[in-house]
C-alpha positions, 0 to 999 in steps of 0.5 A: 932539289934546285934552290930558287932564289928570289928577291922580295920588295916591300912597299908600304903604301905603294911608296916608291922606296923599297925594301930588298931580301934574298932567302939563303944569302946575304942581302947587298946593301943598295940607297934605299934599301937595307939587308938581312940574312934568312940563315945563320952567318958565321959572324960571332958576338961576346962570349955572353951572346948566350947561344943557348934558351929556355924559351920558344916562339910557336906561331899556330896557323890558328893565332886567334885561339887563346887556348892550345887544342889538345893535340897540339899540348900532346905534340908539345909533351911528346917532343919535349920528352925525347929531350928529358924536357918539359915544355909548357905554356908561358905566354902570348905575344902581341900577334898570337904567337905563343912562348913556350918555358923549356925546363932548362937551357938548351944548346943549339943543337938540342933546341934544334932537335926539339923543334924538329920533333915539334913541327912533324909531331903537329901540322898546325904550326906555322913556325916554331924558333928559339927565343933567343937572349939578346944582350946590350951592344956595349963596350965600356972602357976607362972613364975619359975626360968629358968631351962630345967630339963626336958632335962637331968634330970635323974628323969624326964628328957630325956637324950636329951644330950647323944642324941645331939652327934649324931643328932641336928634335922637338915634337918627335919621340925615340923609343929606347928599348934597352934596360930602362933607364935612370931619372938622371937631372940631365935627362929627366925633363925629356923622358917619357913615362915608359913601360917594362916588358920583361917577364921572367922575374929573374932577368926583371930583378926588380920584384915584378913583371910587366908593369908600366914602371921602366926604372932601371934597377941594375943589371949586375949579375954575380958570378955564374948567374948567366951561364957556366962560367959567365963572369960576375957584371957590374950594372951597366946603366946601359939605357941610361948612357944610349938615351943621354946620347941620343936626347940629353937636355941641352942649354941647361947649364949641366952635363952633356946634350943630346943630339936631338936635345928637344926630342922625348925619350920613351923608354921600354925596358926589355933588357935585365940581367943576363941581357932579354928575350927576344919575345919581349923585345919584339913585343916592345917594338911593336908597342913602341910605334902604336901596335895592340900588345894584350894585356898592355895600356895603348902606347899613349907616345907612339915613337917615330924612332926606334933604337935598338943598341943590342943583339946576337948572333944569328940569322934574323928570326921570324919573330923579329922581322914581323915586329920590324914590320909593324913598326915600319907599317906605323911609320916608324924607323928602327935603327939597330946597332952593327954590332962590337965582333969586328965581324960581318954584320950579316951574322948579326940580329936584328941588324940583318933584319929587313928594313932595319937603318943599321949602324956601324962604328968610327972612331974620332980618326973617322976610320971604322972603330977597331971593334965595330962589325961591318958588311953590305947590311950597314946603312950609315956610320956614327961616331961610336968611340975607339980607343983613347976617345969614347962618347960620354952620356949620362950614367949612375954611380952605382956599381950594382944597384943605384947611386947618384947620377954621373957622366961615363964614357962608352963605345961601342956600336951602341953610342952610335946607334942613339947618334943616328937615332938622334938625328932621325929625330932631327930630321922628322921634326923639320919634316914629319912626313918623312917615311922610314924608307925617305929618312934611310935614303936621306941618311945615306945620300947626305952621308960625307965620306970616310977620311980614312979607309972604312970597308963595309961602312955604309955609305959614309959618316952620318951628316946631321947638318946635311941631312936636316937640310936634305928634310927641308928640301924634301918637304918643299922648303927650297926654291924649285929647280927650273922647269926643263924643257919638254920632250916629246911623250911616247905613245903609250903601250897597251896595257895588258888585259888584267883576267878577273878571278874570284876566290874558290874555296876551300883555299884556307890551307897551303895544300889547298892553294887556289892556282892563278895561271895568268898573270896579270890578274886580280881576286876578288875575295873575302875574309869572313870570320876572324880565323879565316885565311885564303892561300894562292899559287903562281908562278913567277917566271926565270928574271921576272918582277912581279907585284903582289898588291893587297887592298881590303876596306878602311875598316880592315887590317889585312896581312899578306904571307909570302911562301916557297912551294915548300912551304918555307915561309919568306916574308909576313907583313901583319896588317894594319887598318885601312892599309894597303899592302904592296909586295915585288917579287924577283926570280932570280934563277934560271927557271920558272918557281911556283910561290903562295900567297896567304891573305889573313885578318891581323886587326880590325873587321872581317870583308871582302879584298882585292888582291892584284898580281901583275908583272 
C-alpha cells in the first residue's frame, strides 16, 4: 500500500497562527508552528524512562457508558490470557477513556502483543495505547554558590530585568504539573491551593489517592523499587525547584526571585515514586486550564501557562495530544521540556506533541547545554545549567522525607522549561489577550541569537525583555506605523459555488461514512443523543489544502476526529462549549487519498451543526 502523507493545521477560532503535524514523519519546526512525531524515534532517555507499564489506555467509540459491555470484558480477558496477564478495569479519565490494571509490567513487545489481541478481539475500541511512566526532566549536580545568572547575564541570561519595568506576572497563574511541591517561605505567598492526581498508592507515598492536597511528600525510591536493578533515589524536591524557578517571591529580602515573581503558582502533583502515568498527567493538564475531570472539584484557578518539566521516550501518544488539545482549546499554553539524552527532541513525549512551545537547554557560554536534546520540534531555548553553573531554586533538605527549607542547584531542561513558562507569564500579564499560538510566535521572533553554535535550538535564546515589549506592541500599546500608500484593489475572483448536503444517516460508524463528492460543500447535520457520532468521507487531491470547519450552537461542545481511509486515527480535538472547530489538511503525495471526518458531543447540549469543507 502507497503511504499518503498529509499535513494537518489546527486553527482554534479560525485564528490565524496554526498548528502543523505529518503522520509517520518528524514535524519541521516553522514561526508559529511546533512539532511531533506520529511514530517512535530513536531518541533515548535515562535508564529510569521505564520502557515497561502496568497499565493501558482504551478509548471505546462509545465513551459515554460508565459500565464496560460484556463482550468488551470478554475481548479483555481473552487477550490478557494469551499473555498469562490479568486485566481489568481501574479507572475513567476525563474524557471517557478507560485505564486498564495489567497484573504486571509488561516490556514493549509484550504490551504490543497484548493490544493487538485486544483490538481484533473487539471492534468497539477506538484506540488502545500504553500508560506510559513518565519520569521529571532533571539533572541534578553539586550545590554551587547561589547566583541566578540565567536572569541577566548578557551571555546566557534573559534580560529578565529590562522585562521587570513593566510586568512582574501578576494576575496570571502557572500550573506546575510535577511532583507537588514544598510550602517553602520563599514560595508559599504565591502558591495556589493545588490538587494531586496520582492514583496508584504506591507511586502517591503519601497514604492516599486523588485528593486536593499537592504536598510533596518525597519522591525517594529504595533500591529496586522501580524496576530490576533501578538504583535507590533521593527525594528530588523536584516541583518545588521548577516552581521557585518560575515564580519565587521577589523583593522580600530572602532567597531567589522567580522570573514571573508576581504570577501564582498552582500546583498539580502527577509525579511520585518511580516517576507518573501519563493518564493521570493528562487528566492534570486538562484539569489545569479549566476542563471537566470526573469525580474532581472545577479548577477554581484556571492556568494560562502549563509547564510540564518531565517525559519519555516515544512518539506522542493519543492520550496526551488530546489533553494538549483541550488545553490549548481553553487558552492555555503548555510548555514542555526537550529533554536531558543530547538527543533528537522528536523521540521525546510530550515535547514532540503538537502545539507544545518545547524548551531546549544553554548553558551560561550561551551554547547548547552538553545534555540538552535538540531537533526541529524545539521552539525556544532558556538557560537551564552545564556544567560549572547550574540554576539555584528553592529546594528541602530532606534527604527522603522532608526537612527544612534550602536552596540547591539543578540543570537540566527542567530549569528552563519554568524559565519560559516564567516569561509566558510575563507576557500575558501585560496582554492577556494573548492566544498560545501569539505567545509561541512571540517567543521566538523576539528570541536573540546564539553567541555560539547551538544546532536544533530553536529560534534563539529566550528574551523576557523583548518579548514583553513585543506583548505591549501586539495589544496596541505602540504608536501605529504610518498608513502606506494605497494600491489599487483586484477584482475580486468569483467565489465558488458551495453545494449544500444534508446529513444521511445511518453514518454513525467509519464504515458508514457519508461520501461528500464535491468540494466545496457544507452539511448540515445534527447530534441527537449524547452517544451520537456522524462520520464523512472525501478526498483531498495530490498538493491540495483543504479546511475543514466545524460550528455547532452556544450551547454545544463539539469535537472534530480526523481519520486515513484505514481507519488510522490522525488528530482529535475534544469540544468545547460555543466553540467553533477549524482543521487544514494538505496532501502531500502524488495522488488523489480518500480522509473521514467524525463529528461527536464531548460537553454541553445535543443539535444541529454545520460542517464546511472547502479548498
Amino acid at each position: 500500500m502507497r503511504l499518503r502523507t498529509f499535513l494537518i493545521t489546527t486553527l482554534i477560532l479560525a485564528t490565524a497562527a496554526s498548528v502543523v503535524a505529518t503522520p509517520a514523519q518528524a514535524w519541521s519546526a516553522r514561526p508559529q508552528k511546533t512539532t511531533f512525531a506520529t511514530s517512535a524515534s530513536s531518541g533515548t532517555v535515562s535508564a529510569e524512562s521505564l520502557m515497561t507499564t502496568d497499565r493501558l489506555i482504551v478509548k471505546y467509540r462509545d465513551g459515554s457508558t460508565n459500565v464496560m459491555s460484556p463482550r468488551s470484558r470478554n475481548a479483555v480477558t481473552v487477550a490478557g490470557n494469551r499473555q498469562g496477564v490479568q486485566v481489568s478495569a481501574f479507572r475513567r479519565m476525563h474524557n471517557g477513556s478507560q485505564v486498564m490494571q495489567i497484573s504486571r509490567r509488561m516490556n514493549r513487545d509484550e504490551l504490543s502483543t497484548l493490544i493487538q489481541s485486544m483490538r481484533s478481539g473487539d471492534s468497539s475500541i477506538e484506540y488502545v495505547e500504553p500508560d506510559r511512566i513518565l519520569q521529571p526532566m532533571y539533572l541534578p549536580n553539586d550545590a554551587l554558590y547561589p547566583q541566578q545568572w540565567s536572569l541577566s547575564d548578557a551571555t546566557g541570561g534573559i534580560s529578565a530585568q529590562g522585562a521587570w519595568d513593566k510586568a512582574a506576572g501578576t494576575g496570571v497563574v502557572i500550573a506546575v504539573i510535577d511532583t507537588g511541591v514544598r510550602p517553602h517561605a520563599d514560595l508559599a505567598a504565591n502558591l495556589l491551593a493545588g490538587y494531586d492526581f496520582i492514583v496508584n498508592l504506591t507511586t502517591a507515598a503519601d497514604g492516599g489517592g486523588r485528593d486536593a492536597d499537592a504536598t510533596d511528600p518525597g519522591d525517594f525510591a529504595p533500591a529496586g523499587a522501580c524496576g530490576t536493578g533501578s538504583a535507590a533515589r533521593n527525594s528530588s524536591w523536584h516541583g518545588t525547584h521548577v516552581s521557585g524557578l518560575a515564580a519565587a517571591a521577589g523583593g522580600n529580602g530572602i532567597g531567589v526571585t522567580g522570573v514571573a515573581f508576581g504570577a501564582r503558582i498552582l500546583p498539580l502533583r502527577a509525579l511520585g515514586r518511580c516517576g507518573g502515568y501519563t493518564s493521570d498527567i493528562a487528566d492534570a493538564i486538562v484539569w489545569a486550564a479549566g476542563g471537566t475531570v470526573t469525580g474532581l472539584p472545577q479548577n477554581p484557578n484556571p492556568a494560562k501557562v502549563i509547564n510540564l518539566s518531565l517525559g519519555g521516550n516515544g512518539a506522542c501518544d493519543i492520550t496526551s495530544q488530546n489533553a494538549v488539545n483541550a488545553a490549548r482549546a481553553r487558552g492555555a499554553s503548555v510548555i514542555v521540556a526537550a529533554g536531558n539524552s543530547n538527543a533528537a527532541a522528536t523521540g521525546n513525549s510530550p515535547a514532540n506533541c503538537s502545539g507544545v512551545i518545547t524548551v531546549a537547554s544553554i548553558g551560561k557560554a550561551g551554547g547548547k547545554a552538553s545534555y540538552s536534546n535538540f531537533g526541529s520540534n524545539v521552539t525556544v531555548a532558556a538557560p537551564g545549567g552545564d556544567s560549572g553553573a547550574g540554576m539555584v531554586s528553592t529546594l528541602n533538605a530532606g534527604t527522603s522525607t522532608p526537612g527544612a527549607d534550602s536552596y540547591a542547584s539543578y540543570m537540566g531542561t527542567s530549569m528552563a522549561t519554568p524559565v519560559v513558562s516564567g516569561v509566558a507569564a510575563l507576557m500575558l500579564s501585560v496582554n492577556p489577550a494573548l492566544t498560545p499560538d501569539q505567545i509561541a510566535s512571540l517567543l521566538q521572533s523576539t528570541a536573540r541569537a546564539f553567541p555560539v553554535p547551538c544546532d536544533g535550538c530553536g529560534a534563539g535564546i529566550v528574551n523576557a525583555n523583548a518579548a514583553v515589549t513585543a506583548a505591549l506592541a501586539a495589544k496596541g500599546t505602540t504608536p501605529p506605523a504610518p498608513t502606506p500608500t494605497p494600491t489599487p484593489t483586484p477584482a475580486p475572483t468569483p467565489a465558488p459555488t458551495v453545494t449544500q448536503v444534508k446529513e444521511a444517516e445511518p453514518n454513525n460508524t467509519l464504515a458508514a461514512a457519508q461520501r461528500i463528492s464535491v468540494l466545496p460543500s457544507t452539511v448540515s447535520g445534527s447530534l441527537t443523543t449524547a452517544t451520537d457520532t456522524d462520520y464523512y468521507e472525501f478526498a483531498v487531491a495530490p498538493g491540495k489544502t483543504v479546511i475543514v470547519t466545524l460550528t455547532a450552537g452556544a450551547a454545544s461542545g463539539f469535537g472534530i476526529g480526523i481519520y486515513m481511509s484505514t481507519g488510522q486515527q490522525l488528530l482529535m480535538i475534544p469540544g468545547v462549549t460555543g466553540r467553533q472547530q477549524k482543521v487544514a489538511l494538505t496532501n502531500k503525495g502524488t495522488v488523489a487519498s480518500a480522509l473521514r471526518v467524525r463529528v461527536l458531543r464531548s460537553t454541553g447540549n445535543t443539535g444541529n451543526y454545520s460542517l464546511a469543507i472547502a479548498y
